[in-house]
C-alpha positions as CSV (number, residue, x, y, z in Angstrom):
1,X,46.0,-6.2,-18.7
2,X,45.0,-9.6,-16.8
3,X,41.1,-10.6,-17.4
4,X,40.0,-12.2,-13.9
5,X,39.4,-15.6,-13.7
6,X,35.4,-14.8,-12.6
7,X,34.6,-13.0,-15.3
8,X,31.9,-14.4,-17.4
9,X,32.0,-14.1,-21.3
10,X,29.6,-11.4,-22.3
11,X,26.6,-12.5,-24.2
12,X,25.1,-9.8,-27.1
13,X,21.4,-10.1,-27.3
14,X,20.1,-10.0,-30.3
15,X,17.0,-7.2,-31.2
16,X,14.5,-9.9,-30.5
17,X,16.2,-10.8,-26.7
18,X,16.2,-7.3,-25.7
19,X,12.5,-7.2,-27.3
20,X,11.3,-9.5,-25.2
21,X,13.6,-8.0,-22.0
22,X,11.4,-4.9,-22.6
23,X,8.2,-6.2,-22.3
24,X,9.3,-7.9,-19.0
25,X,10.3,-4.9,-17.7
26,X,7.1,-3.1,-19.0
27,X,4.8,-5.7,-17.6
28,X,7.2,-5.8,-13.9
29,X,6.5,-2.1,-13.8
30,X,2.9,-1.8,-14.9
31,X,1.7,-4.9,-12.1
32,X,3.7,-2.5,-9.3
33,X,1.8,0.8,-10.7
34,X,-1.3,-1.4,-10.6
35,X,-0.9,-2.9,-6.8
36,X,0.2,0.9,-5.9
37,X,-3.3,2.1,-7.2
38,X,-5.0,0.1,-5.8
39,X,-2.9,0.3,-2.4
40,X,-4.0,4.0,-2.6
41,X,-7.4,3.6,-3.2
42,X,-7.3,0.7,0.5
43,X,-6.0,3.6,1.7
44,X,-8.5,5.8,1.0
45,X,-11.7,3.5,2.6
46,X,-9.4,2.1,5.4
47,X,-6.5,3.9,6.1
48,X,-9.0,6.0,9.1
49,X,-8.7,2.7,10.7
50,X,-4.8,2.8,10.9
51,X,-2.7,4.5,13.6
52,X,-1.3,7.7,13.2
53,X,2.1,6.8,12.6
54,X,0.8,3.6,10.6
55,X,-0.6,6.4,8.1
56,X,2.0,9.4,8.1
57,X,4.3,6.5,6.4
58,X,1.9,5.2,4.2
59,X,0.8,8.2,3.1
60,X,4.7,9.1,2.7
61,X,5.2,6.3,0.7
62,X,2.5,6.3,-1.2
63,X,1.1,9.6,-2.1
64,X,5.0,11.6,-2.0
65,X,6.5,8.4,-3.6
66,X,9.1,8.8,-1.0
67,X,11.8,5.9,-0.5
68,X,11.6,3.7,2.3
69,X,15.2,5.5,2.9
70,X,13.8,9.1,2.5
71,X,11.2,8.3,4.6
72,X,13.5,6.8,7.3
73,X,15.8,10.0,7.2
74,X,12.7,11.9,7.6
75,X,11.0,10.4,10.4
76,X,14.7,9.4,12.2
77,X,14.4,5.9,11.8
78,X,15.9,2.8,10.0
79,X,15.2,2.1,6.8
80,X,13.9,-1.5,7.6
81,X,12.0,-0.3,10.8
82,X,10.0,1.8,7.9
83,X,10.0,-0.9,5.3
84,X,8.3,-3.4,8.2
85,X,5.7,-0.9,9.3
86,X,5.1,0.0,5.7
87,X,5.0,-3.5,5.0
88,X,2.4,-4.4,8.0
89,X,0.4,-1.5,7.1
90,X,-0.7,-2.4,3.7
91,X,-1.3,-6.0,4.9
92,X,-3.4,-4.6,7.4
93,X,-5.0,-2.5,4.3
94,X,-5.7,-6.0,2.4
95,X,-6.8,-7.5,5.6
96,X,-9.7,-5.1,5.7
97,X,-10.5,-5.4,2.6
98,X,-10.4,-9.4,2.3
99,X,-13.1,-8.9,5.0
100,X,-14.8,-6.2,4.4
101,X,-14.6,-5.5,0.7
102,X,-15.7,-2.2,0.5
103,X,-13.2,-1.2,-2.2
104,X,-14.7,-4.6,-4.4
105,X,-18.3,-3.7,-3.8
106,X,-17.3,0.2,-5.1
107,X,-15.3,-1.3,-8.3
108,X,-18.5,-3.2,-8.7
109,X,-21.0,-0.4,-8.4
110,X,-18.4,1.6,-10.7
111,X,-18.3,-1.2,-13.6
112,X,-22.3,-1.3,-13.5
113,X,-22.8,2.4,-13.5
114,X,-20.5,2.7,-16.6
115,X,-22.4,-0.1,-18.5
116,X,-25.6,1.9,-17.6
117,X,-24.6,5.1,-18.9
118,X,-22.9,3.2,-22.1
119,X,-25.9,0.8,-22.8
120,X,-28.6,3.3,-22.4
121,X,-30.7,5.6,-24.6
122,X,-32.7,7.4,-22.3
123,X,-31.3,11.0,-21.4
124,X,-32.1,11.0,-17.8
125,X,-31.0,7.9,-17.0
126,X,-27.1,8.6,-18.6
127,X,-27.3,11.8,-16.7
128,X,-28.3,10.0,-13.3
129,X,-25.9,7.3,-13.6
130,X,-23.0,9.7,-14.2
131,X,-23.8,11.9,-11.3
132,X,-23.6,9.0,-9.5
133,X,-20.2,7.6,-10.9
134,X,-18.9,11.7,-10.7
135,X,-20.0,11.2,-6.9
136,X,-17.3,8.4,-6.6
């Protein structure tokens, strides 16, 4: 058999290479779980102030983990026509926020209430600051 004239040599990598590949990977995947999470929660102090449509996708996308694809067979449309209003919903998400910063002043409040209840020795005052932070 012939080897074509465009195929590269293949390179093994070594146990430390595909080491290092895996943490790439692992770090890729955990900054997308991260920007989804926090795309859900813009979601949930904005996404009133979307149109229907803008948040039958999103939600689609977001909360059924759905493919721009799926979605697009689901909702007769093309897949880029979903990934572009998909797309220009969650900048309108981060648009609010950027001005608003609702979901900022709630991590905030969140972070504060936590150190309360871990820093403190009075009873009560654990109790009240978890009711609170159980009221998020």
């Amino acid at each position: 058999m012939k080897k074509a004239k465009f195929a590269l040599p293949r390179k093994k990598l070594d146990s430390n290479a595909w080491g290092e590949y895996d943490k790439r990977v692992r770090k890729e995947n955990d900054v997308e779980m991260e920007e989804k999470v926090r795309l859900t929660y813009l979601y949930d102090f904005y996404g009133e102030l979307l149109n229907e449509r803008q948040q039958r996708l999103l939600e689609q996308h977001l909360f059924e983990d759905l493919s721009f694809s799926e979605i697009a067979e689901r909702e007769d449309l093309t897949r880029q026509g979903v990934f572009d209003l998909v797309s220009r919903s969650e900048k309108k998400l981060l648009a609010y926020e950027e001005k608003l910063k609702l979901f900022e002043k709630f991590q905030s409040a969140k972070e504060k209430l936590e150190a309360i209840v871990h820093a403190s020795d009075d009873p009560q005052i654990k109790a009240l600051a978890q009711e609170i932070m159980d009221s998020f």
